[in-house]
N, C-alpha and C positions, 0 to 999 in steps of 0.2 A: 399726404395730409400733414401740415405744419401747423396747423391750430382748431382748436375743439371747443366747445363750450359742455359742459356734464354737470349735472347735477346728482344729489344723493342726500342720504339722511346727515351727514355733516359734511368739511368743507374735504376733509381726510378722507374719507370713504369718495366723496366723487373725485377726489385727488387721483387715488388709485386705479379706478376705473379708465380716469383720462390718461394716465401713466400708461397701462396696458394697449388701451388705442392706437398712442404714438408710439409705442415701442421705446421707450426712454424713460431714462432715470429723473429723480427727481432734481438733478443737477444740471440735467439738459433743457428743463424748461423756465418759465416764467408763467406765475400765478397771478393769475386777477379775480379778486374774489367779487362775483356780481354781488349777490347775496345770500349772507350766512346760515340763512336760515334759521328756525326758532324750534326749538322742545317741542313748543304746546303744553296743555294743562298736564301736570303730573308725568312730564315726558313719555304722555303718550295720545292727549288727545289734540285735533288741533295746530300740529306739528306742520312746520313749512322747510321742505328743504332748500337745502344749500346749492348755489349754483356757481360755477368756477368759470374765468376760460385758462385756458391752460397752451401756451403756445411753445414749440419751440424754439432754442435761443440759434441765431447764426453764428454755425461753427463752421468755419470757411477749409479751414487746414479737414478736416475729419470728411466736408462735403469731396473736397479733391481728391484726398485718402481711398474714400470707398469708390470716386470716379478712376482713379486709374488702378484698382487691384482688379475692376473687372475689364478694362481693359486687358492689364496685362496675363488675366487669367485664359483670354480669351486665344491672344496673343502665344500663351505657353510659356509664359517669362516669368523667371522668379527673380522680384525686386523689392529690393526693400528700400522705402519711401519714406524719408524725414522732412519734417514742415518746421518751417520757426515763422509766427505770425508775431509783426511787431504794426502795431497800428493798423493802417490801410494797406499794408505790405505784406506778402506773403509768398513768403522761400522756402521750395523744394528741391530736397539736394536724393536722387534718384541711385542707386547701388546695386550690382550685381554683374553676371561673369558676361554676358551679352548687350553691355552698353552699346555700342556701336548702331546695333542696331534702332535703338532706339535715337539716336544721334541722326542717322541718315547722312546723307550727301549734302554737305556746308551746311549740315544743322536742321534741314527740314522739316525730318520728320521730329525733332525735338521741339522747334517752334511751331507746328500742327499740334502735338499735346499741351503746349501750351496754351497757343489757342482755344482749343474744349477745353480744358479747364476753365480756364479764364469767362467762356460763355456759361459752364454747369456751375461755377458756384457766384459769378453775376446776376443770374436770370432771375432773384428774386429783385424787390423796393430794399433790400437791404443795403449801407454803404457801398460803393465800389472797393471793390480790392484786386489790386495789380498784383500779377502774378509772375512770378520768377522759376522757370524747370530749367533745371542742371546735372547736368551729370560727370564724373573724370574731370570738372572744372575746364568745362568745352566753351563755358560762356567768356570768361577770361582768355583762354589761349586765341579764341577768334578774336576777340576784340582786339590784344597785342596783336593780330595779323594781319587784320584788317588798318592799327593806325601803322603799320609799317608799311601795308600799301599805297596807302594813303601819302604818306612821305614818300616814298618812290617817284609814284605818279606824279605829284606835284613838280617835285625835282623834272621830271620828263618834260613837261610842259612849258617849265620856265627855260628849258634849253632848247625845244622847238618850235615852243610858240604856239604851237594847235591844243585847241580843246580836247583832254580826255572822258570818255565815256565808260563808266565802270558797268559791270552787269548789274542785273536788275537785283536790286538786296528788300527785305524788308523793313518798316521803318526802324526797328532796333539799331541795325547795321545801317542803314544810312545817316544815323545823328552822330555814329561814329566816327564815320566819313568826315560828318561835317564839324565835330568838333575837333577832331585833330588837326584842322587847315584852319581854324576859326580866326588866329592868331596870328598866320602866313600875310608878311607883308606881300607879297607877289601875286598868290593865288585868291580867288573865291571858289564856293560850292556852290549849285542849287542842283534840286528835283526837278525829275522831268517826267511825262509820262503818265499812265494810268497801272493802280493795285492792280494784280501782281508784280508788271510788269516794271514796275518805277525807278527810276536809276538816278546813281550821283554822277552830275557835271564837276569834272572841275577845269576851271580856265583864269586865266589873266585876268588881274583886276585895270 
């Protein structure tokens, strides 16, 4: 439940009440007051109370927070998880003595938690917010690996002439692809294929 409506003998007292609901502070939500309600004669006959709605506010970095501590509780892992939210952006830099595991085989299983995140703290009408997991700065090193394959390949191509087919990447890793050749007078990129499975071309222009 992310939004309430309560009312009470004033706006404070159903304040409270809706605070205790949502489990949150008064920092966490956003107040709309229907109406304030009146005394009555002699504050006390008469009296109309107060009615609020009270919702809470989208905290994107805290929604992914509590998504992946029960993961990793679940998991056995002790991580310690830093967010930095700049606008529509939002980067998680992941810590702890068993990264690997969470990294997987050329990144997997690190882009599957990014994925669930990405869907748990979208799923409201709230903005989108693109989401960034990292960990031992795995996102970097692949990236320098992938445009050095990238140049390799290329190089291969223009000395034999035949089209290269790289493995199926996801689209992260394929605009990688394609922006390190973007610029090659020799070569072009495209996609081929169907999700998962979708791979970079590269051939002779």
């Amino acid at each position: 439940m992310d939004k309430i409506t309560k009312s009470g003998k004033t706006v404070d007292d159903a304040l409270h009440e809706a605070l205790k609901e949502l489990n949150a502070s008064k920092d966490e939500v956003e107040v709309t007051v229907i109406d304030p309600g009146t005394k009555g004669f002699l504050g006390m006959f008469g009296g109309k109370d107060a009615v609020i709605q009270v919702a809470k506010k989208f905290q994107p970095d805290k929604i992914a927070v509590a998504f992946l501590d029960e993961i990793f509780q679940a998991m056995g892992l002790t991580v310690s998880i830093e967010t930095k939210l700049k606008e529509k952006h939002l980067s998680i830099e992941l810590k702890g003595d068993e990264m690997g595991v969470l990294i997987g085989k050329r990144g997997q299983t690190l882009d599957s938690l990014q994925y669930l995140v990405s869907l748990v703290v979208n799923k409201g009408s709230a903005p989108y917010i693109s989401i960034i997991l990292d960990t031992e700065n795995y996102r970097q090193r692949r990236k320098e690996t992938l445009e050095s394959l990238a140049f390799n390949l290329a190089k291969k191509v223009k000395q034999t002439k035949k089209n290269v087919v790289l493995e199926p990447m996801n689209p992260y890793e394929r605009r990688i692809i394609h922006a390190s050749l973007q610029n090659d007078r020799y070569v072009t990129t495209y996609s081929e294929g169907e999700e998962p499975y979708r791979n970079v071309v590269i051939t002779l222009k």
